[in-house]
N, C-alpha and C positions, 0 to 999 in steps of 0.2 A: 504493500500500500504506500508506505514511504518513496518505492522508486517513481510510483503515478504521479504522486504529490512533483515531486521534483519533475518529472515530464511535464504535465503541465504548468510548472512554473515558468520553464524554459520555451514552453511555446506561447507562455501568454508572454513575455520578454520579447519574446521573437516578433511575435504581431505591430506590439507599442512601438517598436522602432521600423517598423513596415510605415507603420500609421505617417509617422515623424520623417519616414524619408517622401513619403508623398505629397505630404502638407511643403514639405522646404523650399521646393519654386515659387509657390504663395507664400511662406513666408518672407523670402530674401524680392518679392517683387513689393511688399506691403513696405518693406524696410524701406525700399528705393527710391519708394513717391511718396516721402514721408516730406523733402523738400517741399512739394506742392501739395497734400495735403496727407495731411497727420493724422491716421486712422489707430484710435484704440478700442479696443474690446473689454467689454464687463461681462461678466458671467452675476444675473443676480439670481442669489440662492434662494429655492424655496423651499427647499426641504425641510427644514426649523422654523417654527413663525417667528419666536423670537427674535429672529436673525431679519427678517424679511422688513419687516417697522424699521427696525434702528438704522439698517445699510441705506433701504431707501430715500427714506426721512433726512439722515445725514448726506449723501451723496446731493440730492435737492438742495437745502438748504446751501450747502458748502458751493454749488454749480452755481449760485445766484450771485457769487462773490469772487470768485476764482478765478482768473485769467487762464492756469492751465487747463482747466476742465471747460473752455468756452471757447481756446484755440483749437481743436480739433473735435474729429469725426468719431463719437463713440457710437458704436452698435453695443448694442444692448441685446442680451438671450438670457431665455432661462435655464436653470437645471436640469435634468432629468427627469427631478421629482418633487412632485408639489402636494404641499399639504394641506394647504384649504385654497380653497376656489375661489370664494370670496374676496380674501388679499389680495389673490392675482387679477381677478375683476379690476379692483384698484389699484393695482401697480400697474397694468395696463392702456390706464386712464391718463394716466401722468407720466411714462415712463414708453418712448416708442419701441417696444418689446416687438424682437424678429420672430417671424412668426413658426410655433411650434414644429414646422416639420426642418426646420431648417437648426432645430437646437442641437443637434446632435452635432452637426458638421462644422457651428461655429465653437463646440467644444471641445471638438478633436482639434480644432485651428488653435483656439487659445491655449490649451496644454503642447502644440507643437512650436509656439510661439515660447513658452515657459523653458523649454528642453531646447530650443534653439538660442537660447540667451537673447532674447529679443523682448525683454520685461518693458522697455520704455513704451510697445502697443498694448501695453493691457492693465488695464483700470483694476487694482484690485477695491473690491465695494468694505471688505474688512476696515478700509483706511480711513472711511468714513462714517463708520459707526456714530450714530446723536450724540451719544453719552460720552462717550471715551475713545473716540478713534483720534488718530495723531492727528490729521487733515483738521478735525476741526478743534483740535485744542493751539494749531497754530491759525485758524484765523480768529480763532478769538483773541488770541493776543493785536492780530492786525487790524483788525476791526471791532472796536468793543463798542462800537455805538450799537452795533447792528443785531436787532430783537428778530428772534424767532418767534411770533405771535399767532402761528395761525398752521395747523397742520396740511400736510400736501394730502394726504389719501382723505378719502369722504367721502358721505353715503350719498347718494342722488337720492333726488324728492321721493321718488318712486321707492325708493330701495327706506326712506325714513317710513314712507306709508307699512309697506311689507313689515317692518320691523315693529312696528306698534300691533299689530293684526297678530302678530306670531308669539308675544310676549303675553299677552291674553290667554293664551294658551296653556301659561304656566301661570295664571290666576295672577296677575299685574295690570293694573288698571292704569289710566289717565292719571297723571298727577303722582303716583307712588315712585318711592325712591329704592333702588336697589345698590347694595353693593356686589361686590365679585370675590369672591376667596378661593383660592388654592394653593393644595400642599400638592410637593412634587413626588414623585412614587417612580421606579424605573418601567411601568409595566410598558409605556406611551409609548416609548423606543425598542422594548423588546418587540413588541407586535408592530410597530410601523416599518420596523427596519432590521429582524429577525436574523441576517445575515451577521450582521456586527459588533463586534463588544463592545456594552454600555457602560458595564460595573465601575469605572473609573468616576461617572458621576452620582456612583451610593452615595459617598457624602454629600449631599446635598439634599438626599431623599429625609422625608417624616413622614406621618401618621395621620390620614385628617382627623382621627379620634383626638387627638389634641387640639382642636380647633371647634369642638363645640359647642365648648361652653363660652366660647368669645360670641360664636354662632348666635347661641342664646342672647348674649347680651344685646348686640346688635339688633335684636328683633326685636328684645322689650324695648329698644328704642324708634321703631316704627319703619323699620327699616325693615326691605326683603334681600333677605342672603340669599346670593348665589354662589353654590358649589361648581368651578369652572374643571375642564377638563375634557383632553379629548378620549383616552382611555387611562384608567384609573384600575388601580389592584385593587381599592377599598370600598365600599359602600357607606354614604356617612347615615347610620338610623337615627331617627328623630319623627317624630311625631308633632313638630311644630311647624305651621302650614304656612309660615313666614320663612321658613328655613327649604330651600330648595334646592334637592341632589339634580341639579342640571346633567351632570356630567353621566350621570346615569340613566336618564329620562329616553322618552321615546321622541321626545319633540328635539332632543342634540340635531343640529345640522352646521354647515363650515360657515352660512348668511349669520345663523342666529350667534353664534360665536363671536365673531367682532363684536358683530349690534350691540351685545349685551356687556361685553368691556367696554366697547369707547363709551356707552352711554351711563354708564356707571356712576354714581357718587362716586367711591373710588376703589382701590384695589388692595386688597389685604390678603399677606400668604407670602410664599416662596419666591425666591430669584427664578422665573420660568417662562416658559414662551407667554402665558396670559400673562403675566406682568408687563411683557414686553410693548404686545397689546396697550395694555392702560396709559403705557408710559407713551405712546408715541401720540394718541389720541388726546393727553396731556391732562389724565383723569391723576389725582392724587395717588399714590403707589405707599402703602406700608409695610415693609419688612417684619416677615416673621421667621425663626431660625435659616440665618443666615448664615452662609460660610465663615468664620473668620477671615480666612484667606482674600474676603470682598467686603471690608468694612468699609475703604470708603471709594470707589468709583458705584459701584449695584445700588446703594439706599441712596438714589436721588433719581430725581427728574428732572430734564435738561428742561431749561427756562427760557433762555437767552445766549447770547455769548457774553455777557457780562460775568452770567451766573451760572457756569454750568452744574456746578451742583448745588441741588436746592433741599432743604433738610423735610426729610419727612420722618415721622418717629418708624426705629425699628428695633429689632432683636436680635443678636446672633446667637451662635452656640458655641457653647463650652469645649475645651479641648482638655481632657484625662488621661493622666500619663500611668499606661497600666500597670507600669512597674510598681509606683508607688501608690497608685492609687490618687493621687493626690491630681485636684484642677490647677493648669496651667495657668499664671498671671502673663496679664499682656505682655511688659517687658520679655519674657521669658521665653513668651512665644512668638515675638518679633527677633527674637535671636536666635530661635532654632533652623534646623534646617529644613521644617515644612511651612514655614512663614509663610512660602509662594506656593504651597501646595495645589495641586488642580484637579489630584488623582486620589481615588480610597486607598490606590495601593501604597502610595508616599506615607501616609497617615497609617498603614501597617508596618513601613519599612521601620519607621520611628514609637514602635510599640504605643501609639495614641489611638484616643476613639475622640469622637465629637458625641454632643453630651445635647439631643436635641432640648427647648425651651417646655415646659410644663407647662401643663393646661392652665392652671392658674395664672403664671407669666403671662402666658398668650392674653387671658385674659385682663389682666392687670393693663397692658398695652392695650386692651377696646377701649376699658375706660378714658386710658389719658385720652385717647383717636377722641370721643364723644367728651369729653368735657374741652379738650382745642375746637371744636366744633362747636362749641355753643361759648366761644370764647373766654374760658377760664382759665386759669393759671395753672399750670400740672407741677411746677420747681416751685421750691425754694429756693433759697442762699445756698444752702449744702449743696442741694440737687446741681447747681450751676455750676459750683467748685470741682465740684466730682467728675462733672463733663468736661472742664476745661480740662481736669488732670488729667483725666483720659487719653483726651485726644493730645495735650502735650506731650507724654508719654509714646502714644504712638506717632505721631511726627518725628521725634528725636530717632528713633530706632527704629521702621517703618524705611525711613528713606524715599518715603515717599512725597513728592513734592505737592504742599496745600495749595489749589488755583484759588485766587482770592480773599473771602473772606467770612464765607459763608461753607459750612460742611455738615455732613448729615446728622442728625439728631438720633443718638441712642436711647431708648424710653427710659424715662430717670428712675421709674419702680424698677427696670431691671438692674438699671447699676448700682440702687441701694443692697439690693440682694447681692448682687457679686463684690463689693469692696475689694476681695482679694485681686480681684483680675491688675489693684494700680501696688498690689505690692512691688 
């Protein structure tokens, strides 16, 4: 079995550089009338929705200001593989997207372009991520007058009517206010994409049974929970007819999906493609057990290029060192060597687990969300002290450099419970 393995390795080897010697006349002629006009290629991904908001949203916005990105001729295609319909409705609306049978060839181009060392024709869309792509954290230094106020993707009239008709559905009336929550779970990527190993992003995964009782809370406050999701390991039970398993429902579709993040009060749960959603629609975003490793680009929402990160309350998780048993203090864990962790397996290498936030925590953080909403005070004096040591702590040893002057807000009931994290 092993010698199969390697045959077909070496025939799929064989093919790729088949591909690469075919493509090379087109590539070395694309090179030549670069003179007279500058042709790059983008490949934008649809595979992950999260990915699909931020590249877009950022590439737009940065396109409006950019002299490199408005001297030449980008073609634009898509992936292979697309995972809601609906985004692609609207990235097709705003984005002159070549058309589907043609995806294939202009992706075997751009990967022949990559392997030819010919990077100056191809737009990578990574670079302009909203939140934290390089492209746009340098024009914001160029341009800081210039507000991002108004998103590129949106529903047409027609598509707002449909979205009200289909929310009725799930017992939501005129005038009622919903939010959006979700915990992230690996099962979304085992069945969308069964071929390839996800396990690198367990760390990240929780429980929605930890999100209940915040659930709860939000409803006694008049509010309709939605449970977001497009496949989910868990089933949340409840019995409160304000509290809605979306993710599980028979009325789930990819239209109702957006609809109901962008139109959302806001967004409460996980670093996860629905977040992403929220975030690009420019609905409030709450962090809940978050990575450590993304304390501060993930807990914000890009605002402007004044501000690009904008504080909204959130939570991360604990890191437990299983030797000793003992929770790692921030310093401590800014000096290790999984500080940049991205992988479960990094965080095995280093005998650690992550310690996800408790239902009550979760909870503790609805509260502050609904008392900042009805504009109260959630600090004290302490509470402020504690925050600032926090984050001075992690600045000093972080290494990570603060844009401006504004960074995201950690819930202060969770930092009175961890003290130890500023030992």
């Amino acid at each position: 079995m092993k010698i199969f393995r390697i045959i077909r390795l070496y025939i799929f080897y064989i093919l790729k550089y088949l591909i690469f010697l075919f493509f090379y006349p087109l590539v070395i002629f694309i090179n030549k009338i670069k003179k007279y006009k500058f042709i790059k290629f983008a490949e934008v991904r649809m595979d992950r929705i999260g990915h699909i908001g931020y590249e877009v949203e950022g590439h737009l916005v940065g396109k409006k200001i950019s002299d490199e990105l408005n001297n030449c001729k980008i073609i634009y295609f898509f992936g292979l593989y697309i995972c809601n319909k609906q985004i692609e409705k609207m990235v097709r609306r705003i984005l002159p997207i070549s058309h589907k049978l043609f995806s294939l060839f202009f992706l075997l181009l751009y990967k022949s372009l990559k392997f030819w060392k010919k990077n100056e024709h191809i737009l990578d869309f990574t670079n302009f991520s909203i939140y934290d792509g390089p492209a746009i954290i340098s024009i914001s230094k160029r341009y800081n007058k210039f507000e991002y106020n108004k998103t590129n993707l949106h529903f047409t009239k027609d598509e707002k009517k449909k979205g009200f008709e289909l929310i009725k559905k799930l017992g939501l009336n005129e005038g009622d206010k919903w939010i959006c929550f979700h915990n992230r779970d690996s099962y979304y990527l085992r069945k969308k994409y069964p071929n390839r190993e996800w396990s690198y992003h367990d760390y990240r995964n929780f429980s929605v049974s930890s999100l209940k009782s915040a659930a709860e809370f939000f409803a006694s406050k008049g509010f309709f929970v939605v449970r977001m999701g497009a496949h989910q390991s868990e089933k949340l039970e409840t019995n409160n007819p304000k509290i809605i398993d979306y993710a599980n429902s028979s009325f789930k579709n990819d239209f109702l999906d957006m609809y109901l993040l962008a139109n959302s009060k806001f967004y409460f749960g996980s670093n996860s493609g629905p977040k992403g959603v929220s975030i690009i629609f420019k609905r409030p975003s709450y962090g809940v057990n978050w990575p450590p490793t993304e304390l501060y680009i993930d807990p914000a929402l890009f605002i402007n290029f004044d501000v690009p990160f904008y504080p909204f309350l959130f939570t991360f998780k604990r890191i437990k060192d299983l030797s000793s048993g003992k929770l790692i203090s921030l310093k401590d864990f800014l000096n290790s060597d999984f500080s940049n962790a991205y992988s479960q397996s990094t965080f095995k290498e280093n005998n650690v687990t992550l310690i996800d936030n408790t239902a009550d925590q979760i909870k503790s953080l609805a509260i502050e969300i609904d008392k900042q909403l009805r504009g109260e005070e959630i600090e004290n004096i302490e509470d402020k002290k504690i925050q600032e040591e926090f984050w001075k702590i992690y600045f000093a040893y972080s290494k990570i450099k603060k844009y401006g002057t504004i960074q995201p807000k950690i819930s202060p009931s969770f930092l009175r419970q961890n003290l130890d994290l500023l030992n």
